[in-house]
C-alpha positions in Angstrom: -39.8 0.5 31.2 -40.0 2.5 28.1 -39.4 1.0 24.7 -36.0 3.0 23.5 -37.2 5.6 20.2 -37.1 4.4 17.0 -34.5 6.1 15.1 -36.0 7.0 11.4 -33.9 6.4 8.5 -34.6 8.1 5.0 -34.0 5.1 2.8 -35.8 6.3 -0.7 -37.8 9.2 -2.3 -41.2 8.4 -3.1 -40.9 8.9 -7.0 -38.2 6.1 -6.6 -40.4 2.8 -6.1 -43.3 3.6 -8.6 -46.7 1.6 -7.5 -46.7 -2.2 -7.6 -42.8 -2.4 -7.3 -40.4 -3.8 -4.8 -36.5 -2.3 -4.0 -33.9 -3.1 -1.5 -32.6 -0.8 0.5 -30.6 -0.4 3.4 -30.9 1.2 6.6 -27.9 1.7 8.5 -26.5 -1.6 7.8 -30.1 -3.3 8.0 -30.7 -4.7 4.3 -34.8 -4.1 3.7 -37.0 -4.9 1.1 -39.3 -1.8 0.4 -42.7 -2.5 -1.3 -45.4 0.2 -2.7 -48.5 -1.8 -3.5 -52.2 -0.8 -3.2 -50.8 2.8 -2.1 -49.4 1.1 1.0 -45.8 1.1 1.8 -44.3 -1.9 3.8 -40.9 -2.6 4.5 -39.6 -6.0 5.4 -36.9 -8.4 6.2 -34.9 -8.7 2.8 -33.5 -11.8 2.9 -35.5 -15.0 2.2 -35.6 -17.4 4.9 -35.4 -20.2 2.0 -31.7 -19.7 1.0 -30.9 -16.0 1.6 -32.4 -14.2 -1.5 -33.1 -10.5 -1.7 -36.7 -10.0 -1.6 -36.3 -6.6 -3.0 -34.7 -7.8 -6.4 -37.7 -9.8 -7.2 -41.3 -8.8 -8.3 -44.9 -8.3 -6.8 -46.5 -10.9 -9.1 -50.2 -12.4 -9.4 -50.3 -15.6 -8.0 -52.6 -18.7 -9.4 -54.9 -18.0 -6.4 -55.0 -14.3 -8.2 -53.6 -12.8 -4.7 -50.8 -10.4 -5.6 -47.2 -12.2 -3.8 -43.6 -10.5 -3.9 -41.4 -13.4 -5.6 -38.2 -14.1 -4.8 -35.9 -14.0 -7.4 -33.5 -16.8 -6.5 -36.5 -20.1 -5.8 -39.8 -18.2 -6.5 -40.6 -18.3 -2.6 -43.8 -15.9 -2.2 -44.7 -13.6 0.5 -47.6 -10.9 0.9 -46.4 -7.2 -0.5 -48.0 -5.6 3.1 -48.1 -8.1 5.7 -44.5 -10.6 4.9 -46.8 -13.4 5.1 -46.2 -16.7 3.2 -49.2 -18.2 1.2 -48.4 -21.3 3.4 -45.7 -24.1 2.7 -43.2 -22.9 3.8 -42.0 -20.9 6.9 -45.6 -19.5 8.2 -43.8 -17.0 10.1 -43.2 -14.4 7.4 -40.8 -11.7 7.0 -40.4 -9.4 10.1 -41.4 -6.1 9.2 -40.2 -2.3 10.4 -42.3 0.8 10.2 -42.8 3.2 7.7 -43.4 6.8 7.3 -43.8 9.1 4.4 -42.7 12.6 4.9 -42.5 15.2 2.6 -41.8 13.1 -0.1 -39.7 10.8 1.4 -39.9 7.5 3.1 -38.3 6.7 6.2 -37.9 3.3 7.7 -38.2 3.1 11.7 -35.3 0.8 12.9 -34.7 0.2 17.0 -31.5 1.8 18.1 -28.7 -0.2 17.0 -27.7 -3.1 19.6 -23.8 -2.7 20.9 -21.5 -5.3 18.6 -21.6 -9.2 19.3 -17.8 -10.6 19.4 -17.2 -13.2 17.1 -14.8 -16.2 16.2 -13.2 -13.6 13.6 -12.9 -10.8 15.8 -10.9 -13.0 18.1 -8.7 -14.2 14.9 -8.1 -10.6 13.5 -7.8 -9.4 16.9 -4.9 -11.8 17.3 -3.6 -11.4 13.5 -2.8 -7.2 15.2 -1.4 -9.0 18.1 1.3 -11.3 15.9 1.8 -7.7 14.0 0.5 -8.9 10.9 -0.5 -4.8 9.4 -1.9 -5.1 5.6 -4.3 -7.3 4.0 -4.8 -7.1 0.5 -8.1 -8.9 -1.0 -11.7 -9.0 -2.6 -14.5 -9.0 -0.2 -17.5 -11.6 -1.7 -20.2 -13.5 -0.5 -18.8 -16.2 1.6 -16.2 -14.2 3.5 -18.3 -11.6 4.9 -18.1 -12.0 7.8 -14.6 -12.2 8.2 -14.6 -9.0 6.2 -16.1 -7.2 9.1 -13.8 -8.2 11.5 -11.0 -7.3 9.3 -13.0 -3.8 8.8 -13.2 -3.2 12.4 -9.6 -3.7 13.0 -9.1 -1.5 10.2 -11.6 1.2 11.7 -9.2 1.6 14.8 -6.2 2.3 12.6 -4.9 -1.9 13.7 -4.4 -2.7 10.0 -4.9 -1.7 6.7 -7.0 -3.1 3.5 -6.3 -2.8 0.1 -9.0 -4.1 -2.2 -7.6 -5.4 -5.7 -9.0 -6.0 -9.1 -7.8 -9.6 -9.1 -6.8 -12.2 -6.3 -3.9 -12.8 -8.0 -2.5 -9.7 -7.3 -3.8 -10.0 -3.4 -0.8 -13.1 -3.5 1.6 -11.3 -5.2 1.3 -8.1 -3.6 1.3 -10.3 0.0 4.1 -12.1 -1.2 6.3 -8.8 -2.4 5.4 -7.9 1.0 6.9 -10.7 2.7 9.9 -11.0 0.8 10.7 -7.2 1.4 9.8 -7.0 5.3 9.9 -10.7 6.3 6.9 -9.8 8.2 3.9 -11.7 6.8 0.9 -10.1 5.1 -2.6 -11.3 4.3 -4.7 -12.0 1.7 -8.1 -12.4 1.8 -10.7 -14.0 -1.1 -14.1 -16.0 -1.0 -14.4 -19.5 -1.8 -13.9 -21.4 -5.2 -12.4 -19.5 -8.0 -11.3 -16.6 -5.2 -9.4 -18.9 -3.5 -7.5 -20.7 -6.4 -6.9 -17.3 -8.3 -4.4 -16.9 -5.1 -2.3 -20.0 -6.2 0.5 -18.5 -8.4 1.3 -15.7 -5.8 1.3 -18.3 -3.1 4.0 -20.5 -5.2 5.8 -17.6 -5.5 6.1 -17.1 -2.2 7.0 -20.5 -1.1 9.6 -21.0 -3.3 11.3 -17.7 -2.5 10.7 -17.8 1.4 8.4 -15.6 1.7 6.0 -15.2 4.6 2.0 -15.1 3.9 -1.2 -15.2 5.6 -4.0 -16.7 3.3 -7.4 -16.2 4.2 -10.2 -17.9 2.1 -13.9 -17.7 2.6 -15.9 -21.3 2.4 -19.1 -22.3 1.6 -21.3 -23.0 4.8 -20.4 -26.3 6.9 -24.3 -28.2 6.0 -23.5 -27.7 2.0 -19.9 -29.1 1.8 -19.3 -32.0 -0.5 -22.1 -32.5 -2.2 -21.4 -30.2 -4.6 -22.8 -27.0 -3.7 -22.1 -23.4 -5.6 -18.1 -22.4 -5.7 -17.8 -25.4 -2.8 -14.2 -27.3 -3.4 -11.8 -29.2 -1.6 -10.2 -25.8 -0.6 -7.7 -28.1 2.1 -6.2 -30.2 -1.4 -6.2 -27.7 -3.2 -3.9 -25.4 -0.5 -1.8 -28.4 0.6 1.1 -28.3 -1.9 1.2 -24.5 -1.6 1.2 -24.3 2.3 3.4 -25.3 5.7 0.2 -24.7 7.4 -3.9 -25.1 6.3 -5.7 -25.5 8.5 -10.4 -25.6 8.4 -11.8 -23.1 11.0 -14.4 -24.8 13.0 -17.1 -24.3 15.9 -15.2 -26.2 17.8 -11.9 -25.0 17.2 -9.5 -22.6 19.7 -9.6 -20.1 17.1 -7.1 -18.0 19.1 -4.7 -20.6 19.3 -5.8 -21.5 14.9 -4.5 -17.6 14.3 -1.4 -18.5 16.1 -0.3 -21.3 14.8 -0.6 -19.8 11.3 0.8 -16.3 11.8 4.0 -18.3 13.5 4.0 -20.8 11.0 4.2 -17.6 8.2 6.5 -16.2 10.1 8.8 -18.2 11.6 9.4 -21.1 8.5 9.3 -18.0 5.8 6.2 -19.9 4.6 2.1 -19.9 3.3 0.2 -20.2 6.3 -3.7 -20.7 5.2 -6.9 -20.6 7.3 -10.6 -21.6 5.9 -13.5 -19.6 6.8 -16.7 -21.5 6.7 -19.5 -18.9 5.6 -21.7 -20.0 9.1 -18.7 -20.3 11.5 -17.5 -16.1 10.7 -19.9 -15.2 13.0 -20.4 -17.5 15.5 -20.5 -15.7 18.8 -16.9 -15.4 21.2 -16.1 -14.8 24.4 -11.9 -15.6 23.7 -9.0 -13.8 24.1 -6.7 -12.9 21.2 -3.6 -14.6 21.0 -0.6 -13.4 21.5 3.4 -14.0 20.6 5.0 -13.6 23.7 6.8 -16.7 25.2 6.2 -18.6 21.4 9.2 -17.4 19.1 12.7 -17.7 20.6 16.1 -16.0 18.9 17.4 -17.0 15.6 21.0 -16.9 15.6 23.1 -19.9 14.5 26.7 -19.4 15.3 28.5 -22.1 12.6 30.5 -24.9 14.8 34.0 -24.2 16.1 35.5 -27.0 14.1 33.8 -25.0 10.5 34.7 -21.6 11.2 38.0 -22.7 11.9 38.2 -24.9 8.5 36.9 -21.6 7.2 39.4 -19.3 8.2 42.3 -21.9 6.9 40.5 -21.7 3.1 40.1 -18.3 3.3 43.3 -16.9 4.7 45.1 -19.8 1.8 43.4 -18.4 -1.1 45.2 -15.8 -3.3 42.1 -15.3 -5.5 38.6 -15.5 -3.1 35.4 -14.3 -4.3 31.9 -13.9 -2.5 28.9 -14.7 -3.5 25.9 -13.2 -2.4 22.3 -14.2 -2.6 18.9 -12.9 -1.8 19.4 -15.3 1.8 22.0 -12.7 2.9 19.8 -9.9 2.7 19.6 -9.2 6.5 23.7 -9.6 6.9 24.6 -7.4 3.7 26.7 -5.3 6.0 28.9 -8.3 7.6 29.1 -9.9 4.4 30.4 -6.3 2.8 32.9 -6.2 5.9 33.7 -9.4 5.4 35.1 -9.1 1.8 37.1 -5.5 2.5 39.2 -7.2 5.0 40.1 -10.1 2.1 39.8 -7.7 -0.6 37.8 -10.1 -2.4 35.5 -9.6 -5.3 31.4 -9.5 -4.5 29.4 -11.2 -6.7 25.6 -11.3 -6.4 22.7 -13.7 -7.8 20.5 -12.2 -9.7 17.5 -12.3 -6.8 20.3 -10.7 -4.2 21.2 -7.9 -6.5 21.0 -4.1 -4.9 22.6 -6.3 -1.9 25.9 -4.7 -2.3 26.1 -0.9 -4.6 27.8 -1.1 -7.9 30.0 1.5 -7.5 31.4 -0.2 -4.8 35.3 -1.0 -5.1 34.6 -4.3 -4.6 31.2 -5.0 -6.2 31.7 -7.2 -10.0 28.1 -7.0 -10.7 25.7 -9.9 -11.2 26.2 -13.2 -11.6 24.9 -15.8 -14.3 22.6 -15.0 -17.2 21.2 -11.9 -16.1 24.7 -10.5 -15.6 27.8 -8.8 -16.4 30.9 -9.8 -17.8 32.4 -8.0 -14.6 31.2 -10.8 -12.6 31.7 -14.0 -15.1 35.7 -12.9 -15.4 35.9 -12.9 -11.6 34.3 -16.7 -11.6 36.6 -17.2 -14.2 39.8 -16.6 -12.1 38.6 -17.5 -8.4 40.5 -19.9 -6.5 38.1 -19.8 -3.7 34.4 -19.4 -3.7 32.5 -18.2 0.0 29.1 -18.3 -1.1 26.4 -16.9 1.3 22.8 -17.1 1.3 22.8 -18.5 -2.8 21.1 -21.6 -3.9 23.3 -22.4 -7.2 20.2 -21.9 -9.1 21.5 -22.9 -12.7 20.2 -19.1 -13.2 23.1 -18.2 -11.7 26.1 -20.3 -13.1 28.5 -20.7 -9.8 31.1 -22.9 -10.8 30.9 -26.3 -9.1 34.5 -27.1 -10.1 36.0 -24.4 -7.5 36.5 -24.8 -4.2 33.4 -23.6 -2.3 32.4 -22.6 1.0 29.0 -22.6 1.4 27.2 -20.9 4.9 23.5 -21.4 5.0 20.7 -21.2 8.0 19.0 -24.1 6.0 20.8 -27.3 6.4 18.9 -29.0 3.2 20.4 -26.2 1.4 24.3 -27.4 2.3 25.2 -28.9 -1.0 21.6 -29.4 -2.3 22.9 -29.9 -5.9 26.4 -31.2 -5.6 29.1 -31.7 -2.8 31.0 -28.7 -1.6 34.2 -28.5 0.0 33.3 -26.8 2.9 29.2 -26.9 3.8 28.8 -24.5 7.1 25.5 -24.1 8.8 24.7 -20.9 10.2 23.0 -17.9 9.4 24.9 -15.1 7.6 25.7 -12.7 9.7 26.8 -15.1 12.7 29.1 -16.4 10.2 30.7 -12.9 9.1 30.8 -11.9 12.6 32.9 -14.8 14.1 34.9 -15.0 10.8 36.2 -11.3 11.5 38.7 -11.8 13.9 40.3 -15.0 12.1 41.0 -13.7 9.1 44.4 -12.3 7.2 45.1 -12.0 3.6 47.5 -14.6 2.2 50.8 -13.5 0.7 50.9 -13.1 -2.8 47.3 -12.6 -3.0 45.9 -10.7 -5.6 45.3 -7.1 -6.1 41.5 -7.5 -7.1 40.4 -4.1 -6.1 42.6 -2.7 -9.2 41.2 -5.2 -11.5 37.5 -4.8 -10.7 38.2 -1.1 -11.6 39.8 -1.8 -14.7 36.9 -4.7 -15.9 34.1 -2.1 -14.8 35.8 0.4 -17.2 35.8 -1.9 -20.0 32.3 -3.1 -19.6 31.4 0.8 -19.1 32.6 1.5 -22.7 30.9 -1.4 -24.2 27.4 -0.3 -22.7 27.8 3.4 -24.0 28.9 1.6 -27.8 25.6 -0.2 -27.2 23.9 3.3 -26.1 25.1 4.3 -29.5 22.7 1.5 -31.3 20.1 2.2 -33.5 18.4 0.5 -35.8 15.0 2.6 -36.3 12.8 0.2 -34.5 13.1 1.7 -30.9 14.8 2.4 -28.1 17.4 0.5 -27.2 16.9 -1.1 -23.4 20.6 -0.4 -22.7 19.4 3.6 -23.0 16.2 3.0 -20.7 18.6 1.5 -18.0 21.5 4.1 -18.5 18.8 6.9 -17.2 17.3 5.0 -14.0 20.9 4.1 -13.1 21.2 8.0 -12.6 17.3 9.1 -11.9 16.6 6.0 -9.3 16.8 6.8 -6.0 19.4 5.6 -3.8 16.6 3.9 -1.6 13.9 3.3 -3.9 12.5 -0.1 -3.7 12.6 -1.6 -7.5 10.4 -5.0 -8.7 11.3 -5.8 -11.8 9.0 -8.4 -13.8 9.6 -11.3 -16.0 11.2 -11.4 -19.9 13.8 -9.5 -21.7 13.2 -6.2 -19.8 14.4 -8.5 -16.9 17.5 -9.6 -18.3 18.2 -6.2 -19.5 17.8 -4.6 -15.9 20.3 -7.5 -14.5 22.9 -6.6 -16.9 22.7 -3.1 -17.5 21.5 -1.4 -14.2 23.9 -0.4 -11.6 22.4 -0.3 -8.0 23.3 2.3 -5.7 21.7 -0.5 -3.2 17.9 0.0 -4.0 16.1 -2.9 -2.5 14.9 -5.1 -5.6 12.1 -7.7 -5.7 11.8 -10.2 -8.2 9.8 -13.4 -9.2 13.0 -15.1 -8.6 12.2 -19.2 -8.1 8.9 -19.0 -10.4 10.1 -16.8 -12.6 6.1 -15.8 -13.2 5.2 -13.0 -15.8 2.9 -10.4 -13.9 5.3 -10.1 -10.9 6.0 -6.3 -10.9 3.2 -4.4 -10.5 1.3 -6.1 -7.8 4.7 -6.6 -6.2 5.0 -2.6 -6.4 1.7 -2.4 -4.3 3.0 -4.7 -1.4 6.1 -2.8 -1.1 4.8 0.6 -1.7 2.1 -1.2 1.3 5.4 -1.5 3.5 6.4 1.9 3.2 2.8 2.7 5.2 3.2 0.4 7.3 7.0 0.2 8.4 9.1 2.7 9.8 12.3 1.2 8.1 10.7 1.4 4.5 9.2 4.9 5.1 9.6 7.6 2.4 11.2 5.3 -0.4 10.0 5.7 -3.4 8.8 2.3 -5.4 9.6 1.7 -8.9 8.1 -1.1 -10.9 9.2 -2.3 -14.2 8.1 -4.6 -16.9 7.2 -5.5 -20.5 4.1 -5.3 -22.1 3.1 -8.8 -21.6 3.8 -8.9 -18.1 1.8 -5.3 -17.6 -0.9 -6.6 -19.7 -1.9 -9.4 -16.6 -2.6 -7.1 -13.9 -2.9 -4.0 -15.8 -6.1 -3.1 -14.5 -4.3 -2.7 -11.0 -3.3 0.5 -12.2 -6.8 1.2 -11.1 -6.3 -0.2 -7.8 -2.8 2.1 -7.0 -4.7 5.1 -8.2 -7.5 4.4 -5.8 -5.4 4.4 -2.7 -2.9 7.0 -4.0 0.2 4.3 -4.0 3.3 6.6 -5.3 4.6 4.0 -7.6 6.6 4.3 -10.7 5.9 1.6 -13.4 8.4 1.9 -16.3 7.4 -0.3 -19.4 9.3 -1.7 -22.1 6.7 -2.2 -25.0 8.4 -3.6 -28.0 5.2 -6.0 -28.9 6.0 -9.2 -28.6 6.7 -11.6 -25.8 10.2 -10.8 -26.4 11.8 -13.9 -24.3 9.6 -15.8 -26.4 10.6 -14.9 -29.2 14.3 -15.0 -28.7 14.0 -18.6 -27.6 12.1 -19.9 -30.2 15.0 -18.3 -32.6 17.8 -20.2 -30.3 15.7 -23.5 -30.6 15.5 -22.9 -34.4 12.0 -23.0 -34.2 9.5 -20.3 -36.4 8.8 -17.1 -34.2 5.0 -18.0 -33.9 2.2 -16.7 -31.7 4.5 -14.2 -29.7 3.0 -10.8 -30.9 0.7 -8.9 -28.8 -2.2 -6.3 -29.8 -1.6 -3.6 -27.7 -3.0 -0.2 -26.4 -1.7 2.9 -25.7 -0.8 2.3 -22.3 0.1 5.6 -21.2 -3.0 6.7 -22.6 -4.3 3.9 -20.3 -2.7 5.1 -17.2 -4.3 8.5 -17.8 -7.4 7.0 -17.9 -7.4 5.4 -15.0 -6.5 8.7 -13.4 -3.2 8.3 -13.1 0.2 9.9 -15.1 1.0 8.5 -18.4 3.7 9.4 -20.8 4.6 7.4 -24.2 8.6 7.9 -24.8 9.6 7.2 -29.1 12.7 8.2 -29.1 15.9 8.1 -26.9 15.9 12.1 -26.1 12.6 12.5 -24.3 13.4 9.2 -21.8 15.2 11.1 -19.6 12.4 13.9 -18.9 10.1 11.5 -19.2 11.2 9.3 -16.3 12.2 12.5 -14.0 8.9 13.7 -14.9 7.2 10.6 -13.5 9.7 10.3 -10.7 8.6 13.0 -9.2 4.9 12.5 -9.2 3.6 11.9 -5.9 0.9 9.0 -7.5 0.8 6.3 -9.6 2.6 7.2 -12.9 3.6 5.4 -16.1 6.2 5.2 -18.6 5.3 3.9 -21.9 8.7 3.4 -23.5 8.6 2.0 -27.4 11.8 -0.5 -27.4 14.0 -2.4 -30.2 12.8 -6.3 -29.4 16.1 -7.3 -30.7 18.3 -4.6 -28.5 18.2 -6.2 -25.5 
C-alpha cells in the first residue's frame, strides 16, 4: 500500500531564520523547531524529551567537544542542528524530524495527513457538561489545562457552548457566578493550576453565600510531580474545600462521566460551587465512555408547606389589620404569587436589598427597599406592621426586619426557619407553593387598613424630598440622587442591572425606582469589583437563554470598584458584549471614607489616583463619555444606552451627596 502524500505547509520565509539560528514554528497544530545551520534546513520535534522545552527558543551553540548543539533553553539539553541527535546521556533517540523544502523563497515543512481525533477523558467530561446544559465557560487557557482547553474548544467549534476568555480569573468567578444567580443554571470557569486557580476564590465565595450555581474547572500539575513541591503545584483540594459542596481530583482511574455528573448536579441542584481537578497528564488520556446524562437523576422541586402551617397561616394573615410582605432575592422565581398574594390582602411589599426589581416601584403596593439601602417608604411601613410574611429573606442585619413583630417566615431551606431568632410562625416550603395554596384561604380582616392610599401618599412625600435633593449643589459634582433620577426614566423596563459595592450602591438602593429590571448584586460578600464582571455573565445569558434574550445589561459602580477589573473593558469589547457601565467617580473610596468619619476616626488612605476613564474606554475601543455637570447626564446616558457595544459613563460626583 502507498504511503498517503505529505501535505506541505509554508511555515517561514527564508529571510526569517538567518544562518546559524533556530525558531519554532508551527505546522497545522504540529509545534516544530526549524533550524538553518551550515546552509541546511532541518526541522524537528520541538519539545524536549527532558521536561517539555521548546527547542526552537534556544540557541545553536558550540559545545566543549567544539561540535555545534541546539540548546535547550529550559535545562541546556543538546541535540544536533541537522540530524536531532543527542551528544549521548540522555535519550539516544533524538528528536523526530519532518521534511523540508525550500521553494521560492519559502520553506515548507512536509507533515503526514492529519490522523482523525483520539477521544479523551475531557471530551467525555465536556461532552457531558453540553449534556447537563451547562452553555458558557468563562476562563484563561495556560499551560496545565490544555488539554481540557481543547475539549472545551471542540464543543465550542459545534456551536455546544460558548468561551469567553478574561483578563483575570477573578472575573471568570464573578462573571460565572452573575451567571448563576441570574439563570440558576450553572456556568463554568476554567484556570490553570496555582495562582489561576486561587485567583477564582472571591467569586466562588460569592457565589456560595448567595446560592449561586458554579462549575469550577482548574488545571493541575501532572500526577508524578505532586507534593514535592513542583512549579504552581498546591493542595488545590484544601484550598477548594471551604468554598465548594463538591471537589473532587480527576484520575485515570476515575468514571469521569459519572465525575461530570456529580458536579454539574451538585452546582445545580444545592445552588452551590461544584469543582473538578484536571491533572496536566490525565486531560488527555485516551476514552472510549459515554457522556453522562441527566435524565432519571434530578426529580421535581416543589414543597407544598404542611396542612397544619398553611392553615396557622391563613389565621395570622386573615387577623392582621396591618400585614406587610417581605420579599427577598429567594423569591425570585415566585415574584408573581407573591405580588398576587399581597393584592388580595392589600398589604404593603417590601423588598431586601438583594430582591429589589422583584416587585416595580410604581406598583400600588410596592414601599421600596428595605434596611440601609432603602427608603423611608419601606421603614414607615415596618414601622406600623402588625404582621410580617416574610418570603425568601434571610434577616440580614442589612436589612433591618423587625424581630419584635409577629412574623411568618416561608423558606425552601429549613436551616433558614428562624436562623437568627424565633419566629412566630416558621413554614417550610418553597415560595410559590406557599402563595399558591394560601390563595384560596385568605380574606381581609375587618377594620383593616387602607394601605394602598397610604403607600401613595408616603411615595409622594419621599418623591419631593429626592427632587429637594436633585436641587443640591455644592460645586464639587454631581449629585448621585441626579445620576439615579435619569436611569429611573432611561433604564429599560427589562434591562438586567449589577450594581457594585460602596456609596454608588447605597445610592442606587435608595434612589432608583425599578420598573422590574432584574438586578445582581454582591449581596452576602458584599465584594468591591462585583459589577462589571457580573455585567459579562449576564450579558453571557442573554446569548445563551431564550428568556434573557434582547435585554439590555447595565453595570454600575464607583471608581474603586471599576478600578479592579477595569481591564475587562477589554474583554467586553473583544466579544462585542452590549453592556452599559455607568461610573460614579468622586475619588475616594467613598464608603470608606464616610465610615471612618462615623467612627470618628481621620479620613486617611481613602483617595484614589485616577484616569480618565472614559478616555480609557475609548481606548480600549469602546464608547466613553466624561459627564461634569448635571445637564449633559441625561444625553450622555441615552447616548450610551443606545450603543449596540460596550460603552461607558464617566460621571464626576459630590463624595458627600450620596
Amino acid at each position: 500500500m502507498n504511503a498517503p502524500a505529505l501535505q506541505w505547509i509554508r511555515v517561514a520565509d527564508v529571510p526569517d531564520l538567518p544562518e546559524g539560528r533556530v525558531r519554532s514554528v508551527t505546522a497545522r497544530s504540529t509545534s516544530i523547531c526549524l533550524s538553518h545551520f551550515q546552509g541546511q534546513w532541518a526541522a524537528m520535534d520541538n519539545r524536549c524529551p527532558h521536561q517539555g522545552g521548546p527547542l526552537g527558543e534556544g540557541s545553536i551553540e558550540t559545545g566543549a567537544d567544539g561540535r555545534c548543539w541546539i540548546r535547550c533553553p529550559w535545562h541546556g539539553w543538546d541535540f544536533d542542528p541537522l540530524s536531532g541527535k543527542p551528544p549521548g546521556g540522555h535519550d539516544d533517540s533524538g528528536q523526530a524530524l519532518y521534511p523540508v523544502q525550500v521553494r521560492d523563497g519559502a520553506v515548507f515543512v512536509g507533515l503526514e495527513p492529519e490522523a482523525e481525533h483520539q477521544r479523551t477523558v475531557t471530551d467525555v467530561m465536556a461532552e457531558t457538561m453540553v449534556a447537563w446544559g451547562v452553555k458558557r465557560v468563562f476562563g484563561m487557557v495556560g499551560h496545565s489545562n490544555l488539554g481540557l482547553a481543547d475539549a472545551l474548544r471542540r464543543r465550542a467549534v459545534d456551536a455546544e457552548l460558548s468561551y469567553i476568555g478574561v483578563r483575570h480569573e477573578g472575573a471568570a468567578s464573578f462573571a460565572a457566578s452573575a451567571y448563576g444567580k441570574l439563570s440558576g443554571r450553572p456556568a463554568a470557569c476554567l484556570t490553570i493550576a496555582g495562582p489561576g486557580a486561587t485567583n477564582l476564590l472571591t467569586g466562588l465565595w460569592d457565589a456560595k453565600v448567595d446560592r449561586a450555581p458554579v462549575l469550577a474547572l482548574t488545571g493541575q500539575v501532572q500526577t508524578q510531580v505532586f507534593g514535592p513541591g513542583a512549579f504552581q503545584d498546591i493542595d488545590l483540594q484544601s484550598a477548594f474545600q471551604a468554598v465548594t459542596r463538591f471537589s473532587q481530583t480527576v484520575l485515570a482511574t476515575s468514571n469521569h462521566a459519572e465525575l461530570m455528573t456529580l458536579a454539574c448536579k451538585t452546582a445545580l441542584v444545592e445552588r452551590d460551587v461544584a469543582h473538578l481537578i484536571f491533572p496536566d497528564d490525565i486531560q488527555t488520556l485516551p476514552s472510549s465512555a459515554m457522556a453522562g446524562k441527566p435524565s432519571g437523576r434530578i426529580g421535581g422541586h416543589g414543597v407544598v408547606p404542611s396542612e397544619a402551617d398553611l392553615a396557622r397561616a391563613a389565621a395570622m394573615i386573615n387577623a392582621a389589620r396591618r400585614p406587610m410582605v417581605v420579599i427577598g432575592h429567594g423569591a425570585v422565581e415566585a415574584r408573581a404569587a407573591v405580588i398576587a398574594l399581597a393584592e388580595c390582602i392589600g398589604a404593603p411589599v417590601a423588598t431586601t436589598f438583594k430582591g429589589k426589581g422583584l416587585i416595580a416601584d410604581h406598583h400600588p403596593l410596592a414601599a421600596g427597599v428595605l434596611g440601609r439601602s432603602g427608603t423611608p417608604v419601606a421603614s414607615w411601613f415596618m414601622n406600623e406592621a402588625d404582621l410580617i410574611v416574610s418570603l425568601g429573606s434571610s434577616f440580614a442585619n442589612h436589612t433591618g426586619i423587625d424581630r419584635s413583630k409577629p412574623i411568618i417566615q416561608v423558606d425552601f431551606e429549613r436551616m433558614q426557619l428562624g436562623r437568627f431568632h424565633p419566629v412566630a410562625l416558621p413554614v417550610w416550603g418553597e415560595i410559590g407553593a406557599f402563595c399558591d395554596a394560601m390563595a384560596p384561604r385568605l380574606s381581609r380582616a375587618a377594620g383593616a387598613a387602607e394601605q394602598r392610599a397610604e403607600l401613595a401618599g408616603r411615595w409622594s412625600m419621599w418623591r419631593d424630598e429626592k427632587r429637594r435633593r436633585l436641587a443640591e449643589t455644592r460645586g464639587q459634582g454631581i449629585h448621585s440622587a441626579a445620576v439615579f433620577d435619569v436611569l429611573t426614566r432611561l433604564c429599560p423596563a427589562d434591562a438586567i442591572i449589577a450594581v457594585d459595592v460602596g456609596n454608588n450602591t447605597y445610592s442606587f438602593g435608595r434612589y432608583f425606582e425599578t420598573q422590574g429590571q432584574r438586578v445582581l448584586m454582591s449581596g452576602y460578600l458584599g465584594s468591591i469589583g462585583f459589577s462589571l464582571p457580573a455585567a459579562m455573565g449576564a450579558w453571557a445569558a442573554t446569548q445563551d437563554l431564550e428568556e434573557f434574550a434582547g435585554r439590555k445589561v447595565v453595570s454600575i459602580s464607583g471608581d474603586g470598584g471599576f478600578g479592579q477589573y477595569a481591564m475587562e473593558f477589554t474583554t467586553a469589547v473583544k466579544y462585542g458584549m452590549d453592556i452599559t457601565h455607568v461610573l460614579l467617580n468622586n475619588g475616594q473610596l467613598g464608603k470608606i471614607s464616610k465610615e471612618q468619619r462615623a467612627g470618628h476616626w481621620p479620613v486617611w488612605e481613602t483617595d484614589l489616583r485616577n484616569p480618565s476613564f472614559a478616555m480609557f474606554a475609548r481606548q480600549c475601543g469602546g464608547h466613553g463619555v466624561k459627564v461634569t455637570d448635571v445637564d449633559g447626564l441625561e444625553q450622555a446616558i441615552a447616548q450610551a444606552l443606545a450603543v449596540d457595544g460596550p460603552a461607558l459613563v464617566e460621571v464626576m460626583t459630590d463624595p458627600d451627596a450620596v
